[in-house]
C-alpha positions in Angstrom: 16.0 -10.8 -2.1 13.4 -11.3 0.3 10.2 -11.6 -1.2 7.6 -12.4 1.9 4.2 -11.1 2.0 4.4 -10.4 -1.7 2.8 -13.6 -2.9 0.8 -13.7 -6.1 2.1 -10.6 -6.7 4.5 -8.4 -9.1 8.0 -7.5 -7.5 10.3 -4.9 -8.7 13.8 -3.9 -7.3 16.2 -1.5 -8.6 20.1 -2.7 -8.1 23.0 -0.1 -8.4 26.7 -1.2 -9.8 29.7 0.3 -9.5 32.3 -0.5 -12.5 35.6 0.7 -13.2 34.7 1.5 -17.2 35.4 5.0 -17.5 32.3 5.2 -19.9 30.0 3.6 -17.3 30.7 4.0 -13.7 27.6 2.7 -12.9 24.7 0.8 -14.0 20.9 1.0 -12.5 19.7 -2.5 -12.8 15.8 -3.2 -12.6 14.7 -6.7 -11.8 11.2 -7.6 -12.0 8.9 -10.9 -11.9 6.0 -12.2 -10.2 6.2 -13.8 -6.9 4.5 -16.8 -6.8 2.5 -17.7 -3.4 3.3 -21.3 -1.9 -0.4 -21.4 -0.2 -3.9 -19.1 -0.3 -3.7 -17.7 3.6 -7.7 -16.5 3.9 -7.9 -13.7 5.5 -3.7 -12.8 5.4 -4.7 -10.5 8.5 -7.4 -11.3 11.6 -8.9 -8.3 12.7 -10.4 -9.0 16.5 -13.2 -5.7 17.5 -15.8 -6.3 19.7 -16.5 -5.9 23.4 -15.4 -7.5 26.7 -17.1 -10.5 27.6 -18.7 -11.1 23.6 -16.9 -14.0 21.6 -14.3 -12.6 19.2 -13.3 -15.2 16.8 -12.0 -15.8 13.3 -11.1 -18.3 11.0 -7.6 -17.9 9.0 -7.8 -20.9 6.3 -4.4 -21.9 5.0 -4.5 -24.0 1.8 -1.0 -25.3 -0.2 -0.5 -25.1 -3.6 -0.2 -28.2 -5.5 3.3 -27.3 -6.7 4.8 -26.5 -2.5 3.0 -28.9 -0.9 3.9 -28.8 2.6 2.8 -29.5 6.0 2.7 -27.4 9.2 4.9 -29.1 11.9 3.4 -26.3 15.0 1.9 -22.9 15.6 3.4 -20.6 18.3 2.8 -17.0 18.7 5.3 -14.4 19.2 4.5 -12.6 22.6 3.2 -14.1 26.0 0.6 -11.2 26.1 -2.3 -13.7 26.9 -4.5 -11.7 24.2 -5.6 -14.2 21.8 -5.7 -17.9 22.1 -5.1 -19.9 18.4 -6.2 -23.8 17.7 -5.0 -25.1 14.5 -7.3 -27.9 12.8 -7.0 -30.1 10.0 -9.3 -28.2 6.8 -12.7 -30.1 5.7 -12.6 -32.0 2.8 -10.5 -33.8 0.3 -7.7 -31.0 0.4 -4.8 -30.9 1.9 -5.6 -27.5 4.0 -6.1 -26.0 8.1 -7.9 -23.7 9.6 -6.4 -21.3 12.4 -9.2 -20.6 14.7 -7.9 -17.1 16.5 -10.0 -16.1 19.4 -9.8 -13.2 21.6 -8.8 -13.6 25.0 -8.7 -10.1 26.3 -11.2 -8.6 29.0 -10.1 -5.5 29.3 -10.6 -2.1 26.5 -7.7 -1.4 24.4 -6.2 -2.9 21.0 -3.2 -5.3 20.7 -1.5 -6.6 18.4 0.0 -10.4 17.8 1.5 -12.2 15.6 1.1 -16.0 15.1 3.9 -18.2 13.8 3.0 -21.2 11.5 6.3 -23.7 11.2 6.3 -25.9 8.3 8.2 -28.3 6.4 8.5 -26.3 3.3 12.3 -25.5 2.3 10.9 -22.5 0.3 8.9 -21.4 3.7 9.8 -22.7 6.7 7.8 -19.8 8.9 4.3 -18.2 7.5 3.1 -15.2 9.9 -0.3 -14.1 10.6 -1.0 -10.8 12.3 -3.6 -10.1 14.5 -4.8 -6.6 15.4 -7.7 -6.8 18.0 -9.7 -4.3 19.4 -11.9 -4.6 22.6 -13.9 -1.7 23.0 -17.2 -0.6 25.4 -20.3 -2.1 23.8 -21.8 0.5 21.2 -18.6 2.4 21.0 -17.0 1.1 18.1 -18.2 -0.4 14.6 -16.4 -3.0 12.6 -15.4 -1.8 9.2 -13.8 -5.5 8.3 -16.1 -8.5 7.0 
């Protein structure tokens, strides 16, 4: 069962079986726990709005948890659009953490989206994604609804 994205979170899947017992030819089974996160991704989505020519940047800040401690081998992103460039940097402090520093690249208006592909050593996840949805837009056009 694949269980990305759903981190920290409650899971449920329903699972029919067919039998040959006359009395039950088939059985709904429901499976449901809590899927536990392996790090605390901050912000799990970059959102890139401003206007050619401003700086666009974020921070994504990637912290393991004690109990799937990993490392992350490289970051690579999935298209060769040129719209964002990404810088990955060892975190501040005593823990073990990075920060992603996403920036927008684009000079033209319009929206894109990317996604950024973190490889690590971790047998439980050896890829994390991060999407990116930017939006350049004329100066006094557009207001960002995202902190």
């Amino acid at each position: 069962m694949k269980t990305n994205g759903y981190g920290g979170r409650s899971l449920t899947k329903h699972i029919k079986v067919y039998t040959n017992d006359e009395s039950s030819k088939n059985l709904v089974l429901k499976m449901t726990g809590k899927v536990e996160a392996i790090a605390k991704v901050t912000p799990k989505v970059v959102h890139l709005i401003g206007a050619p020519g401003d700086t666009i940047q974020r921070i994504v800040t990637i912290v393991p948890e004690k109990k799937y401690d990993f490392s992350i081998k490289e970051e690579s992103l999935q298209s060769a659009k040129n719209n964002i460039g990404i810088e990955l940097k060892r975190g501040k402090g005593d823990k073990k953490s990075w920060e992603l520093v996403v920036t927008n690249k684009r000079t033209v208006v319009g929206r894109y989206y990317e996604v950024i592909t973190l490889k690590t050593d971790s047998v439980f996840q050896p890829e994390m994604k991060i999407r990116v949805f930017g939006n350049v837009s004329a100066k006094g056009t557009l207001k960002s609804t995202t902190p």
